[in-house]
N, C-alpha and C positions, 0 to 999 in steps of 0.2 A: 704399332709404334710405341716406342718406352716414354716411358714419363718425361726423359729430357730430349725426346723427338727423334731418338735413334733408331733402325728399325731392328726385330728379329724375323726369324726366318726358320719355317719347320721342314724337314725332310724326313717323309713319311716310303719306308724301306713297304713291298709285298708285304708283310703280316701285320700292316700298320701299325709300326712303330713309331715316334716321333725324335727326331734330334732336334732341338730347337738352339739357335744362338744364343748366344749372351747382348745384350744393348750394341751395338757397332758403332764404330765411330764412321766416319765421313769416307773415309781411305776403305776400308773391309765394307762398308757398305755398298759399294760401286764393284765391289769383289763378288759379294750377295747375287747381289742383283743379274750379276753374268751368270752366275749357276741359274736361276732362278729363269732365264731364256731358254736353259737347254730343255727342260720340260716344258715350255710355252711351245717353243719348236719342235716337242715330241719325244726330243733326244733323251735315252736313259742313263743314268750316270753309270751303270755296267760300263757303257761304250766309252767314255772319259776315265773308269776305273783304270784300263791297263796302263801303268805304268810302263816308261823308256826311257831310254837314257837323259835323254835330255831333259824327262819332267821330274823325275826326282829331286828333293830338296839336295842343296847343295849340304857335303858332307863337313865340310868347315867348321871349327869350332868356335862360338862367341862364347864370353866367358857374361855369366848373370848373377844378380844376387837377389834371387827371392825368396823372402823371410815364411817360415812356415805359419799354417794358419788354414781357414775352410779350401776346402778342396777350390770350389767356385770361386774361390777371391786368388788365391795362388794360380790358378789356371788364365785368369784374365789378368795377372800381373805378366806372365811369362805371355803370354800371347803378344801383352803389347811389347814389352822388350824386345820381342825375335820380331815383330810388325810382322804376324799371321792371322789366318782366319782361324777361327776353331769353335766348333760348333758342339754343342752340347745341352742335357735338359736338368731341370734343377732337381727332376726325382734322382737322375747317374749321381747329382753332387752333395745331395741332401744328408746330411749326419758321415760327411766322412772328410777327413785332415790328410795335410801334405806337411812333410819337413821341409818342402822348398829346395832350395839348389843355391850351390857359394862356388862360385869357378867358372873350369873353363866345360862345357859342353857340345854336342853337336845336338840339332834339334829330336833326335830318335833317342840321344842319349839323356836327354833334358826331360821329354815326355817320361820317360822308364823310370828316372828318379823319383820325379812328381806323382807318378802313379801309382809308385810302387804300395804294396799290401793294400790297394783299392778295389781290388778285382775288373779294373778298368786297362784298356788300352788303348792307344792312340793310334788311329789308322788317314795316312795321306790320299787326297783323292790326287787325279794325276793333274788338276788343274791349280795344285800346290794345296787348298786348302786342307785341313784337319778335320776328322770327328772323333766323337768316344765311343767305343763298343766294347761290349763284354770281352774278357780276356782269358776264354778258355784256348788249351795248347795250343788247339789246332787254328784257332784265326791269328792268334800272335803269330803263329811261323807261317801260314799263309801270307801274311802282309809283309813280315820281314822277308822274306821270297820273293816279293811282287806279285804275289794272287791275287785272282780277281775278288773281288768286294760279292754280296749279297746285291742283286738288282735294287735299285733304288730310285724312285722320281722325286722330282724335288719341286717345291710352290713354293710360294709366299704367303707368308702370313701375318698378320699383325699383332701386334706385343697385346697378349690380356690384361687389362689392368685390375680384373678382379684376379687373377692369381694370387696364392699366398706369397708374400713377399719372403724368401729366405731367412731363415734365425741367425742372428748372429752367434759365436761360437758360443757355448754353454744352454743356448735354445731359450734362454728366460727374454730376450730383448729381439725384434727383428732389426732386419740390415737396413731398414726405412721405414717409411710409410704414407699415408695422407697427408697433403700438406695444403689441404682449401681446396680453391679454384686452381691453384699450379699442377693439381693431380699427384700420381704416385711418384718419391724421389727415393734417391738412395741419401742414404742418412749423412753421408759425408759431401753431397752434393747439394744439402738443404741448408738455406741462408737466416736460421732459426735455431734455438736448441727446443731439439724433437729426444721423444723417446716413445718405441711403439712395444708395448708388453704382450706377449705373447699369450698362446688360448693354454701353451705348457706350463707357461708363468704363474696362469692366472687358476687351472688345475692344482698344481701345487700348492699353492698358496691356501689351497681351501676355502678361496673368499666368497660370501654370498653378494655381493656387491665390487660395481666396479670404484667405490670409494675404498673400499680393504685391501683393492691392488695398490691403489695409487700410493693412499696416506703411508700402508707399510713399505714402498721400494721406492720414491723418491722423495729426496731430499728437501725439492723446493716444497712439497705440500705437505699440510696438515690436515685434519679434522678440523672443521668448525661448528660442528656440534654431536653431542655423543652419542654411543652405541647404543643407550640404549632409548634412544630417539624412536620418531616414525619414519623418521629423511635421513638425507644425507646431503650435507653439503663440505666444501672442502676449500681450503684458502689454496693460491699457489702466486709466489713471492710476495706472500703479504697481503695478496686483495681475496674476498671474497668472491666465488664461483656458485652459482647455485645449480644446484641437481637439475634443475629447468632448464641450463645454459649446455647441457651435455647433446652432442648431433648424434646424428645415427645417419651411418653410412654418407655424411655431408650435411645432414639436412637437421635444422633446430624442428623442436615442439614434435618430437615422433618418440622419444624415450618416457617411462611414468616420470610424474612429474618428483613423486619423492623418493625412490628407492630403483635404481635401474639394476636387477639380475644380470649375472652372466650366463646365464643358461644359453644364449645365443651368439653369446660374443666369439669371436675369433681374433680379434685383438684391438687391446686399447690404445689409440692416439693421441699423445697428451705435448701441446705445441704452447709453450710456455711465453706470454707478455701477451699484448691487446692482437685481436685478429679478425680485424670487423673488416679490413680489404681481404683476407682471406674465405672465410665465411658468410661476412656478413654480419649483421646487429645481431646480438645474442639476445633472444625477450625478457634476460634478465639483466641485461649490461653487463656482465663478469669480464673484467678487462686483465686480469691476471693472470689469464690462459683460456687455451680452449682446448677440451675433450672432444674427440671423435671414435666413435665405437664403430667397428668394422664388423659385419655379421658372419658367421659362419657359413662354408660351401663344401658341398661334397666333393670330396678330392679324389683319386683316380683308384685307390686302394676300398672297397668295402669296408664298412664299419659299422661295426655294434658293442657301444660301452654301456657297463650299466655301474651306477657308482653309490653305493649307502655309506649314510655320514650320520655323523653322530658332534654334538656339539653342547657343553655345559648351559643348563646342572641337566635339563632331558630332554633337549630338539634332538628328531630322527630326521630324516630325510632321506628320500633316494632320488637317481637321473637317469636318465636314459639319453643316449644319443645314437642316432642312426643313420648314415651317410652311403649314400650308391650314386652310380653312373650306371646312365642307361647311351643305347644309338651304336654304330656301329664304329665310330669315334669317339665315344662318351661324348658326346655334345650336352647331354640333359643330365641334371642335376638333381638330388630331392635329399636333404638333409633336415629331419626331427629332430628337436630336443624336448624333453618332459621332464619337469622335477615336482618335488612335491614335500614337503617339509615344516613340521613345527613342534611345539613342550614347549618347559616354563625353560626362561633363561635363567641366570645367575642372578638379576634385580628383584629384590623384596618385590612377590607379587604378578610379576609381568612375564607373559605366555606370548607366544607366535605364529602363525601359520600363515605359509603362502604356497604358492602354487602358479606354474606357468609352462604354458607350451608354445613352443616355435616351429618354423618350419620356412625354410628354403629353399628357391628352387632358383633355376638356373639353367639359362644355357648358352654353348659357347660355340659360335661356329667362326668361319674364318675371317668374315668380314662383320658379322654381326652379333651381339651380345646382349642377352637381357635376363634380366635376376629380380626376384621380387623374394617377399618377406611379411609373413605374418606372425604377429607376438603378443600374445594375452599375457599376464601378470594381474594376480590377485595376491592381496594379501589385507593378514589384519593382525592385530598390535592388541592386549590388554593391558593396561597400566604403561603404556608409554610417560617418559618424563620428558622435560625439556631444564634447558640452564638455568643460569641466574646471573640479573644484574648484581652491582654491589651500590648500596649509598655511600656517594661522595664525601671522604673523610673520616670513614673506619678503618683500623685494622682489617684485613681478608682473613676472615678468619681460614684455622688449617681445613683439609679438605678433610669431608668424611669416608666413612666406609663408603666403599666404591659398590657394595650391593646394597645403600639403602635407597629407597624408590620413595618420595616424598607423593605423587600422584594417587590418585583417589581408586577403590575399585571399582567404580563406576566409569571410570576414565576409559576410553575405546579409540582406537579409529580404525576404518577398513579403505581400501583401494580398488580399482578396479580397471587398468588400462588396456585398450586395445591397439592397435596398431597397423598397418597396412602399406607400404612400399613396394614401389616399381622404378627400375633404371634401365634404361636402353643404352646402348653404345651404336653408334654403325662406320666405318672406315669407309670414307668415300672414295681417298685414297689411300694410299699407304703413307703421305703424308699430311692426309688433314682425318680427323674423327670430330665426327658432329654424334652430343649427346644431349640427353634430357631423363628427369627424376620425376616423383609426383607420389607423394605421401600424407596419409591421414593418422590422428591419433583421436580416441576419447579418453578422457579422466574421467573417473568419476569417484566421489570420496564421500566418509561419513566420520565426523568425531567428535569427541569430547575430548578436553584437554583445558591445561592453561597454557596461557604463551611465555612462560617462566615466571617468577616470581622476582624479586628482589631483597638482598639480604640486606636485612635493618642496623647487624649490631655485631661484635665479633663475637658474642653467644651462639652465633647460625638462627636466631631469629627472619622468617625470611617471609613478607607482605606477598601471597599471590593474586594475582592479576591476573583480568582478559581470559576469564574463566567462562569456557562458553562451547554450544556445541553448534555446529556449523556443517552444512551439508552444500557440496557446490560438485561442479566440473569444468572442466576446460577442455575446448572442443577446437582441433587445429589443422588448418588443410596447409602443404605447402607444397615448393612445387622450383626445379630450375632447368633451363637447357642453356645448351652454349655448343662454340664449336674450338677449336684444339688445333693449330697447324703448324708447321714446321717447313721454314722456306731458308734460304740465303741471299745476299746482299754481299757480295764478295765474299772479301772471306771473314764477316760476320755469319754465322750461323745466331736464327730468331726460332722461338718457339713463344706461337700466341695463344693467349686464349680469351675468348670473349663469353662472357656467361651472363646470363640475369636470374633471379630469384624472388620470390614472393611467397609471405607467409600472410595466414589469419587469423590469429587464434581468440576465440570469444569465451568469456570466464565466468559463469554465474555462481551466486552465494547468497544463503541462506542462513541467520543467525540467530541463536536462541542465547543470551547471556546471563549469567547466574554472578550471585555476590562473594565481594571479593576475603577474603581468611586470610589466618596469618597461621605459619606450621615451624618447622624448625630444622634443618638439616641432618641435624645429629639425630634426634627426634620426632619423625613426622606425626601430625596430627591427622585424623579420620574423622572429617565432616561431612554433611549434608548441605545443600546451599539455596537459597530460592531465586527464583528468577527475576532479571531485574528490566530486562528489554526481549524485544524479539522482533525480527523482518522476514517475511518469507524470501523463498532462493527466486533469484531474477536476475539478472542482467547486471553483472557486477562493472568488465570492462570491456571494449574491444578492439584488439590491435592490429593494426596492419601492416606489412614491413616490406616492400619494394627496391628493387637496388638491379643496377649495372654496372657490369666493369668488365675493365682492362687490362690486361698483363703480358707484359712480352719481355722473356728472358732473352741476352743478348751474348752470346758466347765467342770468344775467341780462342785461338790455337790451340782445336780439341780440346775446347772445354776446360782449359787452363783459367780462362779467368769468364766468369757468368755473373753478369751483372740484370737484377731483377728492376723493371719499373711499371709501374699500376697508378691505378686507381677506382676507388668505388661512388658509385653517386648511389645513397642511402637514401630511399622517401619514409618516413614514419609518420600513420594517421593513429594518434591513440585517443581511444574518447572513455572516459570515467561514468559510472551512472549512477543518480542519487538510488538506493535502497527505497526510500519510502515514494519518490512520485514517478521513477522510472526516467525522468529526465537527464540530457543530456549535463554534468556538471564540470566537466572539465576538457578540453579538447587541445590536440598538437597538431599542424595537419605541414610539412614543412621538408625540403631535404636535405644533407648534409653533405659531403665531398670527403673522403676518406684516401689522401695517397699511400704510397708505400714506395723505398728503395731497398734494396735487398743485394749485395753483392759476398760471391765465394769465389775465391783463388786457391785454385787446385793445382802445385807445382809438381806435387808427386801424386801417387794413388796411394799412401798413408796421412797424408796431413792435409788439411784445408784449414783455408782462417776464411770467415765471414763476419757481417756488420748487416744491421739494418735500422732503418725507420719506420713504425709502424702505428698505428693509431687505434683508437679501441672508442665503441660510441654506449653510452649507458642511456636509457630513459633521464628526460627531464625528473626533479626532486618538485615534490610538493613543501609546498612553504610552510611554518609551522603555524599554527591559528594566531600567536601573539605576535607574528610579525604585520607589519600595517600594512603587506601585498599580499599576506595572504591566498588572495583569490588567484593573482598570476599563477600563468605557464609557461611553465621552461622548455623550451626546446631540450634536445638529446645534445649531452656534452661529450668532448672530447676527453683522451687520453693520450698520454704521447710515450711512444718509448722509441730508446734510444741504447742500442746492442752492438758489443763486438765478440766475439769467440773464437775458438781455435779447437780444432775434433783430430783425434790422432787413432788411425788404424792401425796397428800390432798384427794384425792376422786373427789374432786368435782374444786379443786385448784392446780396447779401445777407453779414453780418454777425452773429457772433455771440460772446456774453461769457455766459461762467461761470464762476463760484465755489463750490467745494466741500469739503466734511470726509465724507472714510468713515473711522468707525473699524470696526477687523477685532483682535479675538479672539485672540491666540498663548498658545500654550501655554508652561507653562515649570515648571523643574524647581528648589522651591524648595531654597539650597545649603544650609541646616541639617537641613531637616525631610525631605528627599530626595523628598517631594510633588511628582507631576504634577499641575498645573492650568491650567484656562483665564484665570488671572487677568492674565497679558503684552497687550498692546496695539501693535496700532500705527496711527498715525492719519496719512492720506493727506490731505494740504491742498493748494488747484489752484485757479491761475487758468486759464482755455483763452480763446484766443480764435483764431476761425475765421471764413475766408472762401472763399466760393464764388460763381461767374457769371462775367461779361463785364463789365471794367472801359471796354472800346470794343468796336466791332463787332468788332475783329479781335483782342484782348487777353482771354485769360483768366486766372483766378485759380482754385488750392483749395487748402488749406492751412492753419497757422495756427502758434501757438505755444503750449504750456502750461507754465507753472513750478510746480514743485515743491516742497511742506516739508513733505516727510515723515517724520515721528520716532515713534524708539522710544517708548513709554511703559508706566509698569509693567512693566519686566523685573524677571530674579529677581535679587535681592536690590539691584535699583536698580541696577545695575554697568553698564548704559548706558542709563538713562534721559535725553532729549534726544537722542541721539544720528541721526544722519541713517540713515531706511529702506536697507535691503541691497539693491542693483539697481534705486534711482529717483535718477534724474537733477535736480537743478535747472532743465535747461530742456531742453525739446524744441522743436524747429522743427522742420516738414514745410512744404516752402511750391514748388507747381508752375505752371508758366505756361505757356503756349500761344499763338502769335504766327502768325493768315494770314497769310502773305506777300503784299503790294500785289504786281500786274501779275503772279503767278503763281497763276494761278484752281486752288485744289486744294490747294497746297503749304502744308504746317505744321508748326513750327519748336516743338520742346519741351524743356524744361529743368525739372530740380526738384532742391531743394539739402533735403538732410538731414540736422542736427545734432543731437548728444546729447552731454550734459554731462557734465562726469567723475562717475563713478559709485560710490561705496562697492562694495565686494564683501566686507565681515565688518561684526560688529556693532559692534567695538568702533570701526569709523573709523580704522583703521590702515593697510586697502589699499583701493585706488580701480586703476580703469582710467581712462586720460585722455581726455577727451575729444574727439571725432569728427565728421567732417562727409564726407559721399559726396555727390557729384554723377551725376547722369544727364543725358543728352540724348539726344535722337531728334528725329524727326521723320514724318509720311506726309502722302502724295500720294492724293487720290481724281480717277479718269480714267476714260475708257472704250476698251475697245478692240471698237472696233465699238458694239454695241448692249449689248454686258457692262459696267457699272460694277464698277470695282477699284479696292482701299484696300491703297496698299503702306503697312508701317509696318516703321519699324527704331528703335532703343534700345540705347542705348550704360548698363553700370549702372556703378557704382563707376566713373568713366571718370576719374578719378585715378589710379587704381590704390592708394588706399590701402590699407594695410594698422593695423590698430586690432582691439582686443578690444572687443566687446559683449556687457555686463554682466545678468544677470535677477536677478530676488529670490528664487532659490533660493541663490544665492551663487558659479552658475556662472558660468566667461566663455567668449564664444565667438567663434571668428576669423570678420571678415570675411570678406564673398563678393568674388571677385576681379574685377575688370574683365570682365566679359561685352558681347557683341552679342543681341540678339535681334532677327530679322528675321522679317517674314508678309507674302504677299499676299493677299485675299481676294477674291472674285469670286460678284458676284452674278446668277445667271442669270434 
């Protein structure tokens, strides 16, 4: 069954072959389903194959207009136009285009257009419906003759929803993806702005992290703090997201906590505003989106990549990847990845090394599906730096060189995450799937560091702080089942789904703290420091996250108009623990109610417009020590947004506009009454608009632009109400392109310009960073040497070389990354 409750259907010819359908709608489903009795009854479709007079499509011509574009999207526009079946698998339609059809056609004359230079043909079975088979001489003129077909039996089978979901055209974006609890959708039928970056996307790109896909190709995200960090976290429209808030495969607390590799990725899901009916409570509240990473599966073709990279001023690395199908169906799966990589980077001082291996397995039979996931990741960092506050009411001073490292040589941290997942699926029927997940992680960490500094003066004078070395981990089991069905109600058509989820994650820390120095940005200073405190590692915090919900999409007249409504009942038990007696100091134990409405109107199968309401929950704030509550606990707050858009399919070009309001929650310290509360606000307002595909055969696009009005609202005592959000810009560009080169078969030419607007960094609107723009370019070459295909790729980043502060809504700035190369070849055996 497809994501939106439709079914497919496999017919599997003697040499077992598979043809599999595309999604069906309600009408071809009941069509399905008839072929799918003649083998329950025994009967071969040989014996249905001979065509007669009377079963032949009628020769009449209907005149169509369907726009060219992926083979698979044109074949299910014409399918629905002529109201036929046509059965096909998405390896016959993978990497291949149709010009479409403008006029008047007959159905054998409409296939032959659509087909034409595919090496595909369209062959009628005699109970009207269609398939695709290879189109050598002699079956094209067998079929136009009326020849018998190759024997074939036919089942039924249920839609896999670990399938890779198709590329959209140009291969850097899929046609969907993960959208929560609602399962796999097709991206024009999703009541959200989604974007799912592909495993091609995310190869080219060169990026060791899935923060390097994200911040370089969309718009709404940024960095919120820098390269040459030990983490990664990432704003997206304006709120912070932490690296801890990223799922894997659906599920929080299973990714390292600071740096998530792609070495296992097969693609990233990036579902934009609050998604806590979706997912569920993020353990770090990130209400500005949610990341969902989808792991890699061996796919039907053998595979053996092996890729060395090189990266400024002397990181080496190499990868390996290796994917097989084993069974007499490929049913069983086993897909490795290994990398390994490190030198000093570009920053005064500071060196790398990591290392990780993964491994996939899977298997897919007709009614039952199960996939697990093992992931180790090591790494360690010397001379890691972190940002800087500014004090209120200097000049920001300019930024400095972007390779100086203010951080000590003494300064370390290392990593160490393991990881463990399991998901079953099983089809009870063909219209209900009952599933369940269940995943472990550990952390484990070691470092010295400070936790940034603060600059005192526009000299770059700059106090560091929270200078300390700190040894802990975070230990997380979670875990959901639910069940999936698809019934009708006249002629509503419903797709339910009921799921529950529960996480645990328990955090221990140990802290050694040293005295705090003052160094200088332009000039850093080289000190030694003595120690000023210290606790051994225990029992920092431990959190518990519980939730059920409901969701039943409600569709009318084929899916022309799908109206989504839910809801989540969230429990969160967090208990805090003093360091020195081990007791219990701070505790939540409470649950919250999360709805959701979600509506898309589909008049064509290029345009949709949708709207939603969605809610997003964070951790309660701790009060600051000079407020007179102090001691109080805050339950988990609310976030509210509120979205409309419009998504347009081209075929080959796609388009998208949204408009949105999150407001979020701040706490604040009223200045008479000395009350902590959650009464502050601030409300995130956003145009976005995005695009992705192929503007020409040879011309790519992805990218877009989002503007910002973000403001304070309700602070204490009104002293900046209006005033513009701390660390959101007024406009974001992300906008990349991709140019084949005519007369050099292989070669390709890339470019992407990214800009961000000058940015507030305090509340009151008195400092700002200026605004910024970095360019990149690269390009690769795919060739062969001998019978090996190889994809050389190189990437030029900041290739300005500018230097500029990049702003977050913590109130920190952080120095640009310096001009870098990144260079790989990869070789496919």
């Amino acid at each position: 069954m497809s994501s939106d409750g439709r079914q497919l259907f496999t017919c599997r010819d003697q040499s077992g072959g598979e043809l599999r359908t595309p999604a069906l709608r309600p009408l071809t489903h009941a069509v399905a389903v008839a072929i799918c009795a003649i083998a329950l009854t025994g009967v071969t479709a040989a014996e249905a194959a001979e065509p007669t007079a009377t079963q032949t499509a009628s020769p009449n011509e209907q005149t169509y207009d369907i726009p060219a574009g992926p083979l698979a999207t044109t074949l299910r526009n014409f399918a629905s136009s002529a109201n036929l079946l046509l059965t096909f698998t998405p390896e016959q339609t993978s990497g291949k285009t149709s010009n479409g059809i403008h006029g008047r056609y007959t159905q054998h004359a409409a296939f032959a257009a659509l087909l034409s230079g595919t090496g595909l043909a369209a062959v009628q079975l005699a109970n009207g419906a269609w398939v695709l088979q290879p189109s050598p001489t002699q079956t094209s003129d067998s079929a136009a003759n009326g020849g018998t077909l190759p024997t074939m039996s036919v089942k039924g089978q249920a839609y896999n929803p670990d399938a890779p979901l198709p590329a959209y055209a140009g291969g850097q974006v899929a046609s969907g993806g993960q959208v929560g609890m609602l399962g796999q959708k097709d991206l024009m039928d999703t009541p959200f702005s989604t974007t799912g970056y592909t495993q091609k996307k995310i190869a080219d790109e060169q990026a060791r992290s899935i923060a390097d896909v994200l911040f370089a190709n969309d718009p709404s995200v940024r960095a919120s703090i820098g390269a040459s960090n030990r983490y990664d976290a990432f704003t997206i429209r304006g709120l912070r997201v932490a690296n801890s808030d990223v799922a894997l495969n659906g599920l929080y607390g299973l990714v390292p906590n600071w740096r998530v590799g792609i070495d296992s990725v097969e693609r990233i899901d990036i579902l934009k505003g609050p998604g806590a009916f979706l997912y569920g409570m993020a353990p770090g509240g990130g209400v500005g989106g949610n990341v969902n990473i989808v792991t890699k599966r061996a796919g039907d073709d053998p595979l053996t990549e092996l890729t060395t990279d090189y990266s400024s001023d002397a990181v080496f690395g190499g990868h390996v990847d290796i994917g097989r199908r084993y069974g007499d169906r490929k049913q069983f799966g086993v897909r490795f990845n290994a990398s390994l990589d490190g030198g000093s980077t570009p920053y005064d001082g500071e060196s790398t090394r990591s290392g990780d291996v993964s491994l996939g397995l899977d298997y897919r039979g007709d009614r039952f599906r199960l996939s697990g996931d093992f992931i180790y990741q090591n790494d360690h960092t010397h001379a890691q730096e972190r940002g800087y506050a500014i004090t209120p009411g200097i000049a920001v001073p300019a930024a400095p060189d972007p390779r100086t490292n203010l951080s000590q040589s003494y300064d370390f941290s290392n990593s160490q995450s393991t990881t463990g997942m399991v998901r079953g699926e099983y089809d009870l029927t063909h219209n209900v799937t009952v599933f369940a997940a269940i995943g472990a992680n550990t952390f484990h960490f070691d470092k010295r560091e400070t936790n940034g500094g603060t600059i005192l003066n526009d000299a770059g004078d700059v106090k560091i702080t929270s200078n300390a070395f700190q040894k802990g981990q975070y230990d997380t089991v979670t875990g959901e089942v639910g069940v999936r069905g698809r019934f009708s109600t006249g002629p509503i058509d419903h797709e339910v789904t009921l799921s529950a989820n529960a996480l645990n994650q328990v955090y221990k820390l140990g802290q050694t703290s040293y005295a705090d120095y003052v160094s200088n940005i332009y000039s850093p200073v080289r000190v030694s420091t003595a120690v000023t405190s210290s606790y051994p590692e225990s029992k920092a915090t431990d959190l518990t996250m519980s939730s059920i919900a409901l969701a039943d999409t409600l569709s009318w007249h084929d899916d022309l108009v799908q109206l989504t409504l839910g809801g989540r009942e969230q429990h969160v038990d967090s208990k805090s623990y003093s360091s020195t007696t081990g007791q219990v100091t701070r505790q939540y134990n409470d649950g919250v109610f999360t709805p959701a409405i979600a509506l898309v109107i589909r008049p064509v199968q290029q345009f949709s417009f949708y709207a939603n309401y969605v809610e997003g929950l964070t951790p309660g704030p701790t009060p600051p020590s000079t407020a007179v509550n102090s001691g109080d606990v805050f339950a988990p707050f609310k976030s509210k947004q509120y979205e409309i858009g419009t998504k347009f399919d081209f075929g080959r070009v796609g388009f998208g506009v949204s408009a949105f309001q999150i407001e979020v929650p701040n706490g604040i310290t009223d200045p008479t009454t000395h009350i902590y509360s959650l009464n502050g606000e601030q409300r995130n307002r956003g145009l976005e608009l995005t695009t992705y595909g192929e503007i020409t055969r040879r011309v790519r696009l992805l990218g877009g632009i989002t503007f910002f009005d973000a403001r304070q609202t309700h602070t204490a005592g009104g002293a900046t109400d209006g005033k513009f959000a701390i660390g959101v810009p007024k406009t974001q560009v992300t906008l990349g392109t991709e140019w084949d080169v005519p007369y050099i078969n292989g070669l390709t030419l890339t470019s992407r310009v990214i800009y961000t607007g000058s940015t507030f960094v305090d509340a009151a609107n008195q400092q700002s960073v200026p605004s910024w723009t970095r360019l990149d370019l690269g390009a690769r070459y795919a060739t062969k040497a001998g019978n090996i295909p190889l994809v050389f790729r190189g990437t030029v980043t900041n290739a300005l070389n500018h230097r500029y502060w990049e702003a977050n809504p913590s109130g920190y700035v952080i120095g640009a990354a310096p001009l870098m190369a990144w260079l790989s070849v990869t070789a496919d055996f």
